[in-house]
N, C-alpha and C positions, 0 to 999 in steps of 0.2 A: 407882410413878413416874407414874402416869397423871393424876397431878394439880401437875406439874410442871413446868416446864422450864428445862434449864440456860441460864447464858448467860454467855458467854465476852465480857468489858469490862477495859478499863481498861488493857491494853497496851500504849499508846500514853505512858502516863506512863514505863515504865521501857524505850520505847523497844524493843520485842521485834518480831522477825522474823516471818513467814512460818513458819520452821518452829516454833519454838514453839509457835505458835499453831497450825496444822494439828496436830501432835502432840495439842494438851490437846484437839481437837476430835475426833482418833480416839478416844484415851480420855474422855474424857464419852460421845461416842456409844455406847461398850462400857458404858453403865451407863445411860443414860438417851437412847431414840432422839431423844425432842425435845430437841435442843442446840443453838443459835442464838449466833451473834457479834454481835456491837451496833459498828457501822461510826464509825470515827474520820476522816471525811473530810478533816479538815486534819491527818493524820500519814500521809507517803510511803506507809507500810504498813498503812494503816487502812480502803481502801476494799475489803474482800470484798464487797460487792454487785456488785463488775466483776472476778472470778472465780470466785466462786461461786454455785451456782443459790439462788434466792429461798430455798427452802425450810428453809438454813442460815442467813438471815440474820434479825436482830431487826427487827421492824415496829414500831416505837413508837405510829404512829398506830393500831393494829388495837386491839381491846377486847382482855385480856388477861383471859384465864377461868383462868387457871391460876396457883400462886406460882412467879412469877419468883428463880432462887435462882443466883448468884454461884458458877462455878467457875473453875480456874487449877490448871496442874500442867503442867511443861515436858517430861514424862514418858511412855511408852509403859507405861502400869499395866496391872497382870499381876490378874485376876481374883479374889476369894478360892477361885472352885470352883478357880482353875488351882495354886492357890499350890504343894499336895504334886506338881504335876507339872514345875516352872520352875525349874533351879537359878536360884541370882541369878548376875549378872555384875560383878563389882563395878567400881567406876572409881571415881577420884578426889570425885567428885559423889556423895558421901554422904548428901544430905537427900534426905528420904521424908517426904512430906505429902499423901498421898493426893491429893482432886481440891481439897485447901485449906479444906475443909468436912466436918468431924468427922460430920454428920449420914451420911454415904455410907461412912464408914470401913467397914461391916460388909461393904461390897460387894470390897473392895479390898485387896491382899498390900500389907503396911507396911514386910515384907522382904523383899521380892525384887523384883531390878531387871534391867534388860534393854537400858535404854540406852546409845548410844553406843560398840553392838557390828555388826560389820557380818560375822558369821559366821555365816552362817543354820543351821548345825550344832549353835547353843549354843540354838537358840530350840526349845523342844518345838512338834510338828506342831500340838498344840490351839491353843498361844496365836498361832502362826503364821496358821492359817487364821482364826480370830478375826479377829484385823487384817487378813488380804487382805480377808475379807468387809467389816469396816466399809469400807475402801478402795473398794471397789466399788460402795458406797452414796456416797461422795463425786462428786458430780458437780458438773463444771465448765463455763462459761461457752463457749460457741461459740469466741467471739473466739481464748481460751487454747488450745481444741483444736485450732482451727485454725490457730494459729501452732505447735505444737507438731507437727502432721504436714506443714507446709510443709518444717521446719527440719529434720525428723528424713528425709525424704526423702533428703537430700543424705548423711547419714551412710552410710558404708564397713559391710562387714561385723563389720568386728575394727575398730572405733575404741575410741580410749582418750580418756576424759572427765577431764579436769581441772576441778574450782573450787578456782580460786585464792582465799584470804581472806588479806587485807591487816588486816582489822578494822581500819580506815580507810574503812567503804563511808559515804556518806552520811549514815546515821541513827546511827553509832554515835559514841563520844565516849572516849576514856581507856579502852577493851580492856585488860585487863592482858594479852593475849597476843603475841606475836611474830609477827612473820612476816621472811623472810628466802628471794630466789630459789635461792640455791643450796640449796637445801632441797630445795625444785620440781624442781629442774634435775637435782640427783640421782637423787630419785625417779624422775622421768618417764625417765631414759636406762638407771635400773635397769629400770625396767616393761618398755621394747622391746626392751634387752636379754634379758629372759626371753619375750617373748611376741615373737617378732620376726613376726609374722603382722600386730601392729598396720598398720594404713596411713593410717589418720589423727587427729589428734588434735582433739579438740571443746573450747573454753573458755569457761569462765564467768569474770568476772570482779568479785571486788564493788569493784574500784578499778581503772579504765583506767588508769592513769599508768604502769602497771608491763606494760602488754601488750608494748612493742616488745622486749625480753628473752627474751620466749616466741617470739614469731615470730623473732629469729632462732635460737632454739635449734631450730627447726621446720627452719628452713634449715641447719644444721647438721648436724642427724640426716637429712635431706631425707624429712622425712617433710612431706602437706598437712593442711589444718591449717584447722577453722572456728573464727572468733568468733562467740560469741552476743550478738551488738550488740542493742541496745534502737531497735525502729522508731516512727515518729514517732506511728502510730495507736494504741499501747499505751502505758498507765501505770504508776506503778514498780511496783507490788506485781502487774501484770499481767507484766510482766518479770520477776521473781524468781520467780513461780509456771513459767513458758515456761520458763526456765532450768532448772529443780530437773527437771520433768516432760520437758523433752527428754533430758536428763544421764541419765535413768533407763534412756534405749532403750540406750546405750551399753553395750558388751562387759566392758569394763573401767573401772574409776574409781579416779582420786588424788582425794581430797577430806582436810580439817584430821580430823583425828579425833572432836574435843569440839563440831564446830558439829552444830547441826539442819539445817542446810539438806543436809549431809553425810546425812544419816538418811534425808530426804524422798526424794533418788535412790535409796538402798537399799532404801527401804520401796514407792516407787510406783513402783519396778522389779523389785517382789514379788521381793526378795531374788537378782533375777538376778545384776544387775552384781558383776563381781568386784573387789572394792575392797580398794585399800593405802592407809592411813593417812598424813599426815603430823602430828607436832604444833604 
């Protein structure tokens, strides 16, 4: 690989998140350390060079000594050394296409998958520590860190993290999934129901229209209760990162089941949080 490096593009056409895209960026970095994202600055979600440090990002103007080579993969890919040691976990999201590029297949399990499980029991200790480590090599942007221990300051010991997905945030268009509060409202009164130690609830939210619902359910259960509102000195994709990375300090978490932004808390809360699903 020393005459390589991956580069992570073109996201911005089908419109992909944050997590996605930090995902294909743990897995590339497990195969190849120089991986770099190439920034879409006119797509909400396109400027990593204002949360990520330089060293992930693509330099167009810099001389380019190495083949620049195209990867993609929405996935947490399981090693070939790891393959005999990783049951798979199956879910409905049955495609398997390695990092998208046939050339790295020999590096890569074609079957076995790991995603969009938040039960750190199912993951073997090798591929676990694998990903804490790359994780620990991702480093981020002052600005994120420091909104992120501003915010996390305020949190309770036993707080329960909510992200709400409407899939209606901004960048998306036609979701074929659902969403529905009493879902939420369920959940979240079943969560402090078994955990009554909760004392306060944290939210994300990728659609405001539907906050004032929560807060009174907060007033109901009389439990307090933070928004993770977007302040005026951050931008979006610097808010979505702040969100996912504070969510992560949390005790507990409801998050949709099938999104990545749901995985990012679980993963850069190095499998702490205790998470219940919704679909």
């Amino acid at each position: 690989m020393e005459n390589i490096q991956f580069i992570i593009k073109d996201y911005h056409v089908d419109v992909l998140g944050i997590g996605n895209i930090l995902k294909c960026l743990i897995s590339s970095l497990s195969v190849n350390p120089d991986t770099v994202i190439k920034c879409e600055p006119s797509y909400m979600y396109g400027a990593y060079d204002t949360i990520l440090d330089d060293r992930f990002i693509y330099k167009p103007e810099q001389p380019q000594t190495k083949e620049l080579v195209k990867v993609y993969t929405c996935r947490l890919l399981i090693l070939r050394s790891e393959e005999a040691l990783q049951d798979t976990i199956p879910n409905e999201e049955w495609y398997m296409n390695g990092l998208a590029n046939h050339r790295f297949d020999s590096y890569l399990s074609l079957t076995k998958r790991i995603d969009w499980n938040y039960d750190a029991s199912k993951i073997h200790e090798t591929v676990k520590q694998r990903i804490f480590h790359i994780i620990d090599q991702i480093r981020f942007k002052d600005i994120v860190t420091e909104h992120v221990h501003t915010i996390t300051q305020s949190f309770k010991d036993n707080c329960l993290g909510v992200s709400v997905r409407t899939w209606k945030a901004s960048h998306e268009k036609n979701i074929p999934r659902s969403y529905a509060f009493d879902t939420y409202k369920k959940k979240i009164m079943d969560i402090v129901a078994k955990h009554p130690e909760i004392n306060q609830l944290v939210f994300s939210f990728d659609n405001h229209s539907v906050v004032n619902e929560y807060v009174e359910l907060c007033a109901e259960l009389n439990i307090g209760y933070v928004i993770l509102d977007k302040t005026e000195d951050i931008n979006d994709i610097q808010y979505a990162i702040i969100k996912a990375l504070a969510l992560s300090h949390c005790t507990y978490f409801i998050g949709n089941r099938m999104s990545t932004f749901s995985e990012l808390v679980f993963w850069f809360g190095k499998c702490k949080p205790v998470v219940y699903t919704v679909c």
